[in-house]
OpenMM code with the backbone's topology and positions (N, CA, C; nanometers):
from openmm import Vec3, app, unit

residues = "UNK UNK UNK UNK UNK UNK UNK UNK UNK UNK UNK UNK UNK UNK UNK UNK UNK UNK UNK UNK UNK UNK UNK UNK UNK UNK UNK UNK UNK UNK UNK UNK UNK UNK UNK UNK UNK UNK UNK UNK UNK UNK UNK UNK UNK UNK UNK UNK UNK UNK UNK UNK UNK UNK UNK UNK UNK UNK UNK UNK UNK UNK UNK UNK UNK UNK UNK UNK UNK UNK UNK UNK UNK UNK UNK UNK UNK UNK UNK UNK UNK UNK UNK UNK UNK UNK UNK UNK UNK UNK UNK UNK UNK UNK UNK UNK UNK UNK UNK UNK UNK UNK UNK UNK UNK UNK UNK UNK UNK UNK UNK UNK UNK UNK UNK UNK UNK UNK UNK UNK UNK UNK UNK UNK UNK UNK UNK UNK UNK UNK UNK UNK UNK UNK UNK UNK UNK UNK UNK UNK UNK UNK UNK UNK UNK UNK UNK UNK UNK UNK UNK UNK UNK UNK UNK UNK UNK UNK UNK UNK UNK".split()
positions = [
    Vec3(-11.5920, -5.0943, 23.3364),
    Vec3(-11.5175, -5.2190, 23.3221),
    Vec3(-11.4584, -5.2586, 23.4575),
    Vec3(-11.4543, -5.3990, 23.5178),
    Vec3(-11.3900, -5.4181, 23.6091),
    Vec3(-11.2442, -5.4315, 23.5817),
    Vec3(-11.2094, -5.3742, 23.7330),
    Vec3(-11.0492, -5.3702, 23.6976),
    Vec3(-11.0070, -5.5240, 23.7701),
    Vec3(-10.8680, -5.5488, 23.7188),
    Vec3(-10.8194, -5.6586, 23.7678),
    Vec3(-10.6490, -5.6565, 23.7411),
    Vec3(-10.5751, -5.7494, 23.9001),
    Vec3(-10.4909, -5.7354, 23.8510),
    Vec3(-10.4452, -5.8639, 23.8447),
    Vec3(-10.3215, -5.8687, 23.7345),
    Vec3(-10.3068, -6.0380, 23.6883),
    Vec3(-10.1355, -6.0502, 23.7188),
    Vec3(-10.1050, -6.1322, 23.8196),
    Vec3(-9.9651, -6.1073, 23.8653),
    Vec3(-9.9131, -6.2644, 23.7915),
    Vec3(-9.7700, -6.2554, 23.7244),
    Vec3(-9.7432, -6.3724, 23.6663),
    Vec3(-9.6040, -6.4243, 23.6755),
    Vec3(-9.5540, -6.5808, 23.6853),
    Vec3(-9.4459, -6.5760, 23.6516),
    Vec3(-9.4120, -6.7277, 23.6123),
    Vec3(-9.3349, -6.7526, 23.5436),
    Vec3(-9.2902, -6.9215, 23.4890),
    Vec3(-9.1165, -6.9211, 23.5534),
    Vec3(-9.1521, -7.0691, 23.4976),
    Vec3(-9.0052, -7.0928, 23.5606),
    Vec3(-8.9812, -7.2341, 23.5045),
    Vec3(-8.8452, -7.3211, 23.4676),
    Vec3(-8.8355, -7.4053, 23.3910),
    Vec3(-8.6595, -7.4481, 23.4280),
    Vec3(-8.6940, -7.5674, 23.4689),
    Vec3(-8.5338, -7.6334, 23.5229),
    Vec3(-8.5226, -7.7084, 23.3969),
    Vec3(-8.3670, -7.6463, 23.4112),
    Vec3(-8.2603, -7.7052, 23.2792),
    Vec3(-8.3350, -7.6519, 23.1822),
    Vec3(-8.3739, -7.5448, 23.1806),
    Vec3(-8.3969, -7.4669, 23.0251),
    Vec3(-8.3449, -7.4996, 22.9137),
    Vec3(-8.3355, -7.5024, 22.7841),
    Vec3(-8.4647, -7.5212, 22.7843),
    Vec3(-8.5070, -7.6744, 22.7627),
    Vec3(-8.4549, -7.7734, 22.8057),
    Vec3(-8.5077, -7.8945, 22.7853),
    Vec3(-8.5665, -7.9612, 22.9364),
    Vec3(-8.5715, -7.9084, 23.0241),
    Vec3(-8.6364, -7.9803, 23.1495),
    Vec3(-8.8092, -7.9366, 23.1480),
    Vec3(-8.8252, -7.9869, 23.2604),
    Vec3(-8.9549, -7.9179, 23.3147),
    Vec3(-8.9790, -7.7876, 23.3812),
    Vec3(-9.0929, -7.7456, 23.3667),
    Vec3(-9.1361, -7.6201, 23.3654),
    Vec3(-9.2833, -7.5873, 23.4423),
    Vec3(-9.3068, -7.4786, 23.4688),
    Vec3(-9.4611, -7.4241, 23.5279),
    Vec3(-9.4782, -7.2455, 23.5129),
    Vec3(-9.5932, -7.2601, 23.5547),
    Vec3(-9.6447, -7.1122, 23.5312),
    Vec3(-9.7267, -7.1115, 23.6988),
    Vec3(-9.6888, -6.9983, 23.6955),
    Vec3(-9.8003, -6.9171, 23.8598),
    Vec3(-9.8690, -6.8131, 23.8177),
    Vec3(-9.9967, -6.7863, 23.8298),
    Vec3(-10.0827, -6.6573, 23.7939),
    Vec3(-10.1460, -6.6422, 23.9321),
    Vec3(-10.1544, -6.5562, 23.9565),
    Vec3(-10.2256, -6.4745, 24.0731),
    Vec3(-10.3546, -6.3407, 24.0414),
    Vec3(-10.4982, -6.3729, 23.9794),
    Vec3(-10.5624, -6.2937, 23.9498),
    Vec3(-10.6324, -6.2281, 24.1057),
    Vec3(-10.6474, -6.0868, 24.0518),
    Vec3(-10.6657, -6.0306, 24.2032),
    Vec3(-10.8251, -5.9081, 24.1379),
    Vec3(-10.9062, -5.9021, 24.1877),
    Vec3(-10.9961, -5.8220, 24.2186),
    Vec3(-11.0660, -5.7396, 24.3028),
    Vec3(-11.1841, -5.6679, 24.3173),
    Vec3(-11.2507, -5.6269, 24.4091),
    Vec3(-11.3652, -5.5980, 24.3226),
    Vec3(-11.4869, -5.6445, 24.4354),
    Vec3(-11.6011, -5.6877, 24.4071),
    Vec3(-11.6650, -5.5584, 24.3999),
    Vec3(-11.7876, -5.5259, 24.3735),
    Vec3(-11.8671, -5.3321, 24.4243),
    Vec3(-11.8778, -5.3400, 24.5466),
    Vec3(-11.8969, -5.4260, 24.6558),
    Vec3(-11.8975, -5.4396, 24.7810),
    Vec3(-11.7620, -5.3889, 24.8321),
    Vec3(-11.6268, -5.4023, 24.7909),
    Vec3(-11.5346, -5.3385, 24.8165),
    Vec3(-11.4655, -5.4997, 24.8621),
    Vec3(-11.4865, -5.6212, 24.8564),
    Vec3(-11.4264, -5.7295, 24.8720),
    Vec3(-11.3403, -5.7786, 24.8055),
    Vec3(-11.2066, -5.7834, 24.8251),
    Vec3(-11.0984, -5.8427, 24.7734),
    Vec3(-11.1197, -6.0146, 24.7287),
    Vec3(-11.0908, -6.0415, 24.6077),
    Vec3(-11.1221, -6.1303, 24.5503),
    Vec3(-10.9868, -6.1871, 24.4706),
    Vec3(-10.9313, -6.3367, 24.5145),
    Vec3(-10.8293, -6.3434, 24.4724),
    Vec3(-10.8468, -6.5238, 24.4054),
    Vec3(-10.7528, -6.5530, 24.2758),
    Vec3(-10.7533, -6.6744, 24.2393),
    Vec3(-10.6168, -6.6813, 24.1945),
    Vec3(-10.5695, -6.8199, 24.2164),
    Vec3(-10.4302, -6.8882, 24.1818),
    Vec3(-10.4492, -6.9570, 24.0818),
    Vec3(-10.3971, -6.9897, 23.9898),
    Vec3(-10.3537, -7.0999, 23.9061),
    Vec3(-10.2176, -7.1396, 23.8699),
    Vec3(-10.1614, -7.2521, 23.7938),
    Vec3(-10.0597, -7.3239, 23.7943),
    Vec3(-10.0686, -7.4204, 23.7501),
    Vec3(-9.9324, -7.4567, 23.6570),
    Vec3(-9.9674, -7.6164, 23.5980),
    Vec3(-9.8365, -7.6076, 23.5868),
    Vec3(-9.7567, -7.7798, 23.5965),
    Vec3(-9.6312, -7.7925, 23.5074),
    Vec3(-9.6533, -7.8667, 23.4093),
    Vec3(-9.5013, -7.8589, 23.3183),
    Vec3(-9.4960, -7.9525, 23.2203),
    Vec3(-9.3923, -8.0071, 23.1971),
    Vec3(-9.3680, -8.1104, 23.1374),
    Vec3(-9.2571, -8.2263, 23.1425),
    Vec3(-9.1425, -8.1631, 23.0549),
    Vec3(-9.1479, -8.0562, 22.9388),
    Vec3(-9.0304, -8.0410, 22.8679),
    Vec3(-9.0740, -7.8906, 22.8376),
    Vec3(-9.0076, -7.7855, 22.8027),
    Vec3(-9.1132, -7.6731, 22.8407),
    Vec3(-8.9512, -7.5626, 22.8239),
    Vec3(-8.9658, -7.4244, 22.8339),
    Vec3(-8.8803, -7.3080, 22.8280),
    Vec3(-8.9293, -7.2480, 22.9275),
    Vec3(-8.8456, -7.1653, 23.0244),
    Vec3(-8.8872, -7.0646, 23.1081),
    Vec3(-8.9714, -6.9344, 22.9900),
    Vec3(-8.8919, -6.9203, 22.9216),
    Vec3(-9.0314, -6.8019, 22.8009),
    Vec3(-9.1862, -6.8611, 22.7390),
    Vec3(-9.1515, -6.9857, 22.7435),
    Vec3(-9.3128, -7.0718, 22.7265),
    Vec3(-9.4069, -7.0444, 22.8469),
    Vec3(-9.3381, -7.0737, 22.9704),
    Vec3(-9.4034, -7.0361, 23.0819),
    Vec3(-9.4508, -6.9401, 23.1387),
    Vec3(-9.3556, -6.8428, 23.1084),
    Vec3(-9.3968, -6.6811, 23.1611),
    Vec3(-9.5156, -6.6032, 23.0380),
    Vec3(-9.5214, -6.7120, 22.9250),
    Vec3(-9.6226, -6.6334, 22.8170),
    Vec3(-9.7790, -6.7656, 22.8934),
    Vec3(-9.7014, -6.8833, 22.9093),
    Vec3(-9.8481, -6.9707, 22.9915),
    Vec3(-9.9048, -6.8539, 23.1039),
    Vec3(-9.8374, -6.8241, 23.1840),
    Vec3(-9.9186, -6.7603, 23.3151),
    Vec3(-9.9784, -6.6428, 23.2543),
    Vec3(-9.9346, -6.5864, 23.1503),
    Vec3(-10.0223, -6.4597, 23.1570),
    Vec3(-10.1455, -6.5123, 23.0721),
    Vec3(-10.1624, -6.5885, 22.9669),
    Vec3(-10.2447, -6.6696, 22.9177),
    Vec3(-10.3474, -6.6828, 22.9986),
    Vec3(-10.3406, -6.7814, 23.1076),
    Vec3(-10.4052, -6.8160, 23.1699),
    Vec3(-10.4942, -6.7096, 23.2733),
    Vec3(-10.4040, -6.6176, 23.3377),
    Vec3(-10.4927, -6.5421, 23.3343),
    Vec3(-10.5658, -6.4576, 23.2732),
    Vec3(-10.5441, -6.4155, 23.1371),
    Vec3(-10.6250, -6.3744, 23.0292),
    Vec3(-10.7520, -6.4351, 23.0387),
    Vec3(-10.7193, -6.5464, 22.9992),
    Vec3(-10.8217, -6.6299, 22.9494),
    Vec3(-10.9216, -6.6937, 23.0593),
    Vec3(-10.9284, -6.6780, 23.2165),
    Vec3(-10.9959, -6.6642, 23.3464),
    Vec3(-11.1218, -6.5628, 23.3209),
    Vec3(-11.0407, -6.4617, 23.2709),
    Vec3(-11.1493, -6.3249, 23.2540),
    Vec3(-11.2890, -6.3989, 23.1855),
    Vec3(-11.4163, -6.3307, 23.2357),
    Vec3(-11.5582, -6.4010, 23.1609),
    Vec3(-11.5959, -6.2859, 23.0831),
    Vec3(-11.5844, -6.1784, 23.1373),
    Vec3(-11.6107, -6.0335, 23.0441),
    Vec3(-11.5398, -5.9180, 22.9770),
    Vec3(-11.5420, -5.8201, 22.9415),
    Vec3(-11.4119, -5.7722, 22.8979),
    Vec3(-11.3605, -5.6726, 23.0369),
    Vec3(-11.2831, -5.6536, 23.0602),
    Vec3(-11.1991, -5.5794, 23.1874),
    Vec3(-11.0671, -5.5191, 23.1658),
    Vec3(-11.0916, -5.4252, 23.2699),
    Vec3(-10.9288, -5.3146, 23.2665),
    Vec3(-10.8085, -5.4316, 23.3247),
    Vec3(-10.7503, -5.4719, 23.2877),
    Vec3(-10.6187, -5.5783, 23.3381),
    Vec3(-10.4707, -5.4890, 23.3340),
    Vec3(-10.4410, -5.4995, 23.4909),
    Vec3(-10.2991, -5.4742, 23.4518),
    Vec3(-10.2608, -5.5999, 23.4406),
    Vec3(-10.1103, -5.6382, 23.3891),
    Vec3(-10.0279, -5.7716, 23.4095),
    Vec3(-9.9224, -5.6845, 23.4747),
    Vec3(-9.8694, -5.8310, 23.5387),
    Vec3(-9.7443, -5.7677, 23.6151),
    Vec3(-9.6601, -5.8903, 23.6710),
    Vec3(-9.5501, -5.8657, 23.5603),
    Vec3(-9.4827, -5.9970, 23.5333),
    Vec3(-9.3242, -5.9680, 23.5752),
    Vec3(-9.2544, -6.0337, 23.5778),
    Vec3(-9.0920, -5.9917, 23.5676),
    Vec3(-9.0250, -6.0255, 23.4538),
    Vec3(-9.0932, -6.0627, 23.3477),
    Vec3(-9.0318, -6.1075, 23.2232),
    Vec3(-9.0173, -6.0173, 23.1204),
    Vec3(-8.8971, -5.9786, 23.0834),
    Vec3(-8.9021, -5.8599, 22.9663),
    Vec3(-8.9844, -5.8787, 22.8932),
    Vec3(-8.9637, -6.0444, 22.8306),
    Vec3(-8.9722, -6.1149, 22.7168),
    Vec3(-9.1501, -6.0587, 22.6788),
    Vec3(-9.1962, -6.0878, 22.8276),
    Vec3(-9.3250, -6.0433, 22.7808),
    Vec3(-9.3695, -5.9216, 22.7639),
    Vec3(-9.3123, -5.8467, 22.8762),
    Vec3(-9.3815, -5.6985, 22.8778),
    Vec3(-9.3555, -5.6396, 22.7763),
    Vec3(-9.1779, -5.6476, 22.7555),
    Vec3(-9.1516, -5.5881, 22.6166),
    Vec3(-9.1867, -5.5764, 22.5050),
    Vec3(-9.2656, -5.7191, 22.4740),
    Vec3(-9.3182, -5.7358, 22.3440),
    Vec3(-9.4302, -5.6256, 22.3447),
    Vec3(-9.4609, -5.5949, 22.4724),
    Vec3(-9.5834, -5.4852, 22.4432),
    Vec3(-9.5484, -5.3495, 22.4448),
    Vec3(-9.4426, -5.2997, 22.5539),
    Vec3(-9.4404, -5.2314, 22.5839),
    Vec3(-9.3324, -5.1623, 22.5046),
    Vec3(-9.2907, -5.2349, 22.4026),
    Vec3(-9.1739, -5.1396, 22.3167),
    Vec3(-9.2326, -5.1960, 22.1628),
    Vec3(-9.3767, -5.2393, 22.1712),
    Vec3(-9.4147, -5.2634, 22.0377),
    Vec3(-9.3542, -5.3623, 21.9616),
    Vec3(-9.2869, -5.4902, 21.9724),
    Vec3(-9.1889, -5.5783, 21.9599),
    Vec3(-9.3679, -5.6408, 21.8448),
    Vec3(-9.3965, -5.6789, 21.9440),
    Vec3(-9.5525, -5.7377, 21.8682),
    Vec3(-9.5883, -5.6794, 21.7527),
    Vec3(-9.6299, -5.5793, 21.7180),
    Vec3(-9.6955, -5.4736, 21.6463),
    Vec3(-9.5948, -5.5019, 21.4966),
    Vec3(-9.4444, -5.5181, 21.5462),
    Vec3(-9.3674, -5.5147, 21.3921),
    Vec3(-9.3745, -5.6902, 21.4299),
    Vec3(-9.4336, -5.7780, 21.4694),
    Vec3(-9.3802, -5.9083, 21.4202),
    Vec3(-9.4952, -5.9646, 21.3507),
    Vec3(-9.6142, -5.8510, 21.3498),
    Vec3(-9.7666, -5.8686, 21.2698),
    Vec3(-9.7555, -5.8186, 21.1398),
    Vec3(-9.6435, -5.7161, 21.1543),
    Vec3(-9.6638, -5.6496, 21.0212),
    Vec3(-9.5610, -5.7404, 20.9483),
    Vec3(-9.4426, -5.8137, 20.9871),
    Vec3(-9.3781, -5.9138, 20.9596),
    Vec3(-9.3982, -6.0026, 20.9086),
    Vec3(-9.5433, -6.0271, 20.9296),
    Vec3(-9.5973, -6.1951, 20.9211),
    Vec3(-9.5189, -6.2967, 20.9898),
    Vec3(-9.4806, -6.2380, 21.1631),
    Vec3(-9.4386, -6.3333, 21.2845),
    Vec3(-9.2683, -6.3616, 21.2559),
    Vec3(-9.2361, -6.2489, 21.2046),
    Vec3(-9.0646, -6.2569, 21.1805),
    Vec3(-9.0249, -6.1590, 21.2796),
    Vec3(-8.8898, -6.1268, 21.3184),
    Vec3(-8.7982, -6.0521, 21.3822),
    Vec3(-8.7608, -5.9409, 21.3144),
    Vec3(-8.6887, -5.8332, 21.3463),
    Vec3(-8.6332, -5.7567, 21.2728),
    Vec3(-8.5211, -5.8308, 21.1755),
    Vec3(-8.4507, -5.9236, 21.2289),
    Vec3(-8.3983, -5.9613, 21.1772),
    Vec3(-8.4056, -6.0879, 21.0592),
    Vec3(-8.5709, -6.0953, 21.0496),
    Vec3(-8.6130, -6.2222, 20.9498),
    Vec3(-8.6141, -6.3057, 20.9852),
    Vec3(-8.5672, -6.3431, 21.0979),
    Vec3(-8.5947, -6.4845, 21.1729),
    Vec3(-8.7741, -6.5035, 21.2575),
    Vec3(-8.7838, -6.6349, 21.2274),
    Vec3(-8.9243, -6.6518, 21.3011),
    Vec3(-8.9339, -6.6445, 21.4194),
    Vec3(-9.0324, -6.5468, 21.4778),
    Vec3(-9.0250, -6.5254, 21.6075),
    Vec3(-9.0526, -6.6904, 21.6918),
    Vec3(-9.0138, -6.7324, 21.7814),
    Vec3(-9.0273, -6.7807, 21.8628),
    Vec3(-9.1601, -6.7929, 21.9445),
    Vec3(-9.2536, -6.9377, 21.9774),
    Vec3(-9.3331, -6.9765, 22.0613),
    Vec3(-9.4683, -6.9085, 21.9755),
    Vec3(-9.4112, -6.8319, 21.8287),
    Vec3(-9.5575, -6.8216, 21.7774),
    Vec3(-9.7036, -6.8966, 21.8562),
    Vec3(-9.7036, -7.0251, 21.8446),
    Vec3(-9.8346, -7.0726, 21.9227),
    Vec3(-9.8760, -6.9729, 22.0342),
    Vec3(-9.8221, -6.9364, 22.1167),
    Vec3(-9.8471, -6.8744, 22.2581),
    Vec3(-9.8598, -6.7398, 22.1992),
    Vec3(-9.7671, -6.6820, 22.1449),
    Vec3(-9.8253, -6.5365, 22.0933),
    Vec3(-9.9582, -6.5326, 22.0548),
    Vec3(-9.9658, -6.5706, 21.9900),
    Vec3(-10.1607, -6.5790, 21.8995),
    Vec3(-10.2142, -6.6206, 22.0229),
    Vec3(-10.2019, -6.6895, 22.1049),
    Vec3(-10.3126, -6.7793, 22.1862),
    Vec3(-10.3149, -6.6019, 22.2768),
    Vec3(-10.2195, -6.5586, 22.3092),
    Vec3(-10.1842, -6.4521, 22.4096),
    Vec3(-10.2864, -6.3312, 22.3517),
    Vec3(-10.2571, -6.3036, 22.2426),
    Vec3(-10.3578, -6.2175, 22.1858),
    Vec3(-10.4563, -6.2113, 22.1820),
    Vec3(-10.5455, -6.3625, 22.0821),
    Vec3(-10.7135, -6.4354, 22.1155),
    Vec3(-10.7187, -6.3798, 22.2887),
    Vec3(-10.6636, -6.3982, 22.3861),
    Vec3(-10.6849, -6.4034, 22.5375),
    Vec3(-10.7207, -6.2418, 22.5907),
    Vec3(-10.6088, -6.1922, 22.5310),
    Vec3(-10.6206, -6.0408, 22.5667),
    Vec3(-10.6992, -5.9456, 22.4583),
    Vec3(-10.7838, -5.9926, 22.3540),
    Vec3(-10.9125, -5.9412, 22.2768),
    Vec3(-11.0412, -5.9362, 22.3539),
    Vec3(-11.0606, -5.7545, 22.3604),
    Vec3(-11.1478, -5.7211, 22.4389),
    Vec3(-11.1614, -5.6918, 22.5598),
    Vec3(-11.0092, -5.6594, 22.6008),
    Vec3(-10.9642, -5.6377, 22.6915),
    Vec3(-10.8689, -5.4945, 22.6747),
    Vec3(-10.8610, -5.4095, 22.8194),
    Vec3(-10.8114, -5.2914, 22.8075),
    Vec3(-10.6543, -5.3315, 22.8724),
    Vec3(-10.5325, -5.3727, 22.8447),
    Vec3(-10.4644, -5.4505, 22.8900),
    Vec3(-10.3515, -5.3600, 22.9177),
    Vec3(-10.2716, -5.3528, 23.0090),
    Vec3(-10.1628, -5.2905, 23.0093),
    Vec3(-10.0197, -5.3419, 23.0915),
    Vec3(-9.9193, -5.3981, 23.0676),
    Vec3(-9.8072, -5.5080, 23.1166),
    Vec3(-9.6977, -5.4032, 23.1981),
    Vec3(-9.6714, -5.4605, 23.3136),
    Vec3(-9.5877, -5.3779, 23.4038),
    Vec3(-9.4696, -5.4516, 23.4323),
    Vec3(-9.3863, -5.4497, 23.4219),
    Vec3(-9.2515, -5.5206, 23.4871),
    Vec3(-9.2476, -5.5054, 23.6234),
    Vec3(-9.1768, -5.6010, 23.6549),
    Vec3(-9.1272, -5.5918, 23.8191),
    Vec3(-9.0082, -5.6603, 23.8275),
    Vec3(-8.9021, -5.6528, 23.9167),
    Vec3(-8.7948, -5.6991, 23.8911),
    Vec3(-8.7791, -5.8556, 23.9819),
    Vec3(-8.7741, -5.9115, 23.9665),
    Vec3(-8.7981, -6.0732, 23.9830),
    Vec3(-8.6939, -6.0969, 24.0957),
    Vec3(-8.7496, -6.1709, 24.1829),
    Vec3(-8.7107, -6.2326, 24.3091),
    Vec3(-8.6303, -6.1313, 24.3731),
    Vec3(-8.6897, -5.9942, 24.4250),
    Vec3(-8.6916, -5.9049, 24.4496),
    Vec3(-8.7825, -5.8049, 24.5575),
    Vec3(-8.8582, -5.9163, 24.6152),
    Vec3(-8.9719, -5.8986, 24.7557),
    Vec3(-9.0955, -5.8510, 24.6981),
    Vec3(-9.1054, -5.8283, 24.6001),
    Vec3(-9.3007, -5.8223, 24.5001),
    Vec3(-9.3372, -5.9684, 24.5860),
    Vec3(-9.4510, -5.9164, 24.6713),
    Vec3(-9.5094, -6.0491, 24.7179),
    Vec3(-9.5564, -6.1006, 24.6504),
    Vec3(-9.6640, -6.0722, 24.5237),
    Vec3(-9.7151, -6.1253, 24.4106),
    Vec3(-9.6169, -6.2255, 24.3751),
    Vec3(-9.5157, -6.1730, 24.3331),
    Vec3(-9.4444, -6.2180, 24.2520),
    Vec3(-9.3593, -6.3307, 24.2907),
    Vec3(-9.3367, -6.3169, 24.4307),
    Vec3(-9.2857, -6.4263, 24.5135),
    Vec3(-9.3739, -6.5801, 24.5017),
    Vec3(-9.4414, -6.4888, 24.5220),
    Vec3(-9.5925, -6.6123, 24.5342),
    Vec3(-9.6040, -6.6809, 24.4256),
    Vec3(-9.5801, -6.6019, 24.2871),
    Vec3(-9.6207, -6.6684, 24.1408),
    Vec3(-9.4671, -6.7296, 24.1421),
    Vec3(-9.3620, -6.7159, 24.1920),
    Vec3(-9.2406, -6.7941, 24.1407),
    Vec3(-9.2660, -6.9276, 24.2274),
    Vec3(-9.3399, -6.9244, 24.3130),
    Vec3(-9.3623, -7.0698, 24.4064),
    Vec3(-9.4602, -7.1677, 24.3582),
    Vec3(-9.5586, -7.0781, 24.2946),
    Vec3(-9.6561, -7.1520, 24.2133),
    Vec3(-9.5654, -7.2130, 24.1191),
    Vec3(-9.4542, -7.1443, 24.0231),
    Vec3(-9.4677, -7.2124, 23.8878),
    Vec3(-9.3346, -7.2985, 23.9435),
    Vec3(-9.2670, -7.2531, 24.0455),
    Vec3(-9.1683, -7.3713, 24.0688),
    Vec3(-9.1840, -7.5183, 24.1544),
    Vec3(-9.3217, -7.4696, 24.1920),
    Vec3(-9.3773, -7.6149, 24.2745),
    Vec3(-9.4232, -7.6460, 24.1338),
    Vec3(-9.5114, -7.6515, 24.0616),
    Vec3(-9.5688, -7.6462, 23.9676),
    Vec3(-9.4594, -7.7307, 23.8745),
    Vec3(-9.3222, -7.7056, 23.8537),
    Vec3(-9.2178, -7.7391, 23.7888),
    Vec3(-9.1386, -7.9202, 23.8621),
    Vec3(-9.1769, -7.8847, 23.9485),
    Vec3(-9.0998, -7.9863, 24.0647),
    Vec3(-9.2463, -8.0955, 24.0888),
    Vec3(-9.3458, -8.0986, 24.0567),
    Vec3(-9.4438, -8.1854, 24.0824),
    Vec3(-9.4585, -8.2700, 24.0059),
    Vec3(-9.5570, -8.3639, 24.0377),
    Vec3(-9.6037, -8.4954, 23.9632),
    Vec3(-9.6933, -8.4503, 23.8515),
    Vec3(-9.7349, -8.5306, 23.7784),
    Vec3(-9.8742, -8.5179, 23.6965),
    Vec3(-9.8809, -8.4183, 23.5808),
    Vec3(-9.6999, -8.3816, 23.5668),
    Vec3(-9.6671, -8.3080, 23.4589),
    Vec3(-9.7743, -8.3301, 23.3285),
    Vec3(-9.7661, -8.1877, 23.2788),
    Vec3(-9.8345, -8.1804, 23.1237),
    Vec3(-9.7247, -8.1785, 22.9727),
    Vec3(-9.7701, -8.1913, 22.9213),
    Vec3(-9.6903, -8.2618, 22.7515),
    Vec3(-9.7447, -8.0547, 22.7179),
    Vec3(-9.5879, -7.9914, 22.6733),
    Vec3(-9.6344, -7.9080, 22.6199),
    Vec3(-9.6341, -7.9334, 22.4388),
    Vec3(-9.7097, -7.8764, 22.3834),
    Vec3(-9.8054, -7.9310, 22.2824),
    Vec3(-9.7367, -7.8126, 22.1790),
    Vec3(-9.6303, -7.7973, 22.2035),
    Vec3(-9.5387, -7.7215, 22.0434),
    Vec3(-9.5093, -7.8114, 22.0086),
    Vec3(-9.5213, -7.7488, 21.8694),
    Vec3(-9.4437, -7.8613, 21.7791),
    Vec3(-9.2695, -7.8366, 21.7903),
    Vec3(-9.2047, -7.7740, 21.8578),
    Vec3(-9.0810, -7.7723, 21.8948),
    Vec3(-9.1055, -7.6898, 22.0085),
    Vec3(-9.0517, -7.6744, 22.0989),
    Vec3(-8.9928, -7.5648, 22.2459),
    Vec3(-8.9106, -7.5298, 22.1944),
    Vec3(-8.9202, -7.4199, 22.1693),
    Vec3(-8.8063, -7.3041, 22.1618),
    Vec3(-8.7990, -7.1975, 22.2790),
] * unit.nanometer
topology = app.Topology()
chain = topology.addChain("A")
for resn in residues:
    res = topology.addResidue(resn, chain)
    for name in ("N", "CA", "C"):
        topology.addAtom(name, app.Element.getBySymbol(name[0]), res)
C-alpha cells in the first residue's frame, strides 16, 4: 500500500456564524524515492471552525485514487479524538447520538468522513496547533486565506452547528 501523509487544518472567523476554510497538505513518495506534494483549500461564506477541520481531512481522504496507508495529522481534538478514543464507534452504535443522547453534531461530514476513509488503513495524529509543525503552519494559511477570500462556497448543512 502506498503510504501517505495528510496534514490538515480549518479555521472559521466569528465562529460559528462567519466564514470559514480548510487547508490539506497531502504528501507522498513515489518508488523512485520522489517527494510528491498537493495543497488544497476552499472557503465558505457561513461555516464552524469543526466543519472545517472535518472539510480538510475529507478532502484529503477523498484525493486518494487507491486504497493507502494514511496518516492524518491535524491539531483538532475534535477530530482525532473521535478516532482515537473511539468517540465514533459509540455514536454508530448510538444511531449518531452522544453519550449523552444528544445528536452528534455535523453528522453530514461524519458519514462523508467515513465513505472517504473506506479502504483505507488510516491512523489520526494530533499536533498541537500554531506551534511551529510546518505542515501545520502551512494548512492554517491555507484555510485562513481560504477564509478571508473571495468566491466563498455556501456550506450545504442543513444547519452549521
Amino acid at each position: 500500500m502506498q503510504k501517505v501523509m495528510i496534514y490538515t487544518d480549518g479555521a472559521a472567523r466569528g465562529n460559528p456564524d462567519g466564514p470559514g476554510g480548510y487547508g490539506t497538505i497531502l504528501q507522498f513518495v513515489d518508488a523512485k524515492g520522489t517527494l510528491h506534494e498537493r495543497e488544497y483549500s476552499a472557503g465558505y461564506r457561513k461555516t464552524t471552525n469543526n466543519r472545517m477541520e472535518l472539510m480538510a481531512v475529507i478532502i484529503g481522504l477523498e484525493a486518494l485514487t487507491r486504497p493507502c496507508e494514511v496518516e492524518v495529522v491535524s491539531d483538532s481534538k475534535y477530530v482525532t479524538d473521535a478516532f482515537n478514543q473511539h468517540w465514533i464507534d459509540g455514536w454508530l452504535k448510538k444511531n449518531w447520538k452522544t453519550s449523552t443522547n444528544k445528536p452528534v453534531k455535523n453528522i453530514d461530514l461524519w458519514k462523508r468522513l467515513l465513505k472517504a476513509k473506506d479502504g483505507h488503513h488510516v491512523k489520526f495524529i494530533w499536533v498541537k496547533g500554531h506551534d511551529g509543525h510546518p505542515e501545520n503552519e502551512r494548512c492554517d494559511l491555507l484555510a485562513t486565506t481560504a477564509a478571508d477570500g473571495d468566491g466563498l462556497l455556501d456550506d450545504c448543512a442543513d444547519e452549521v452547528v
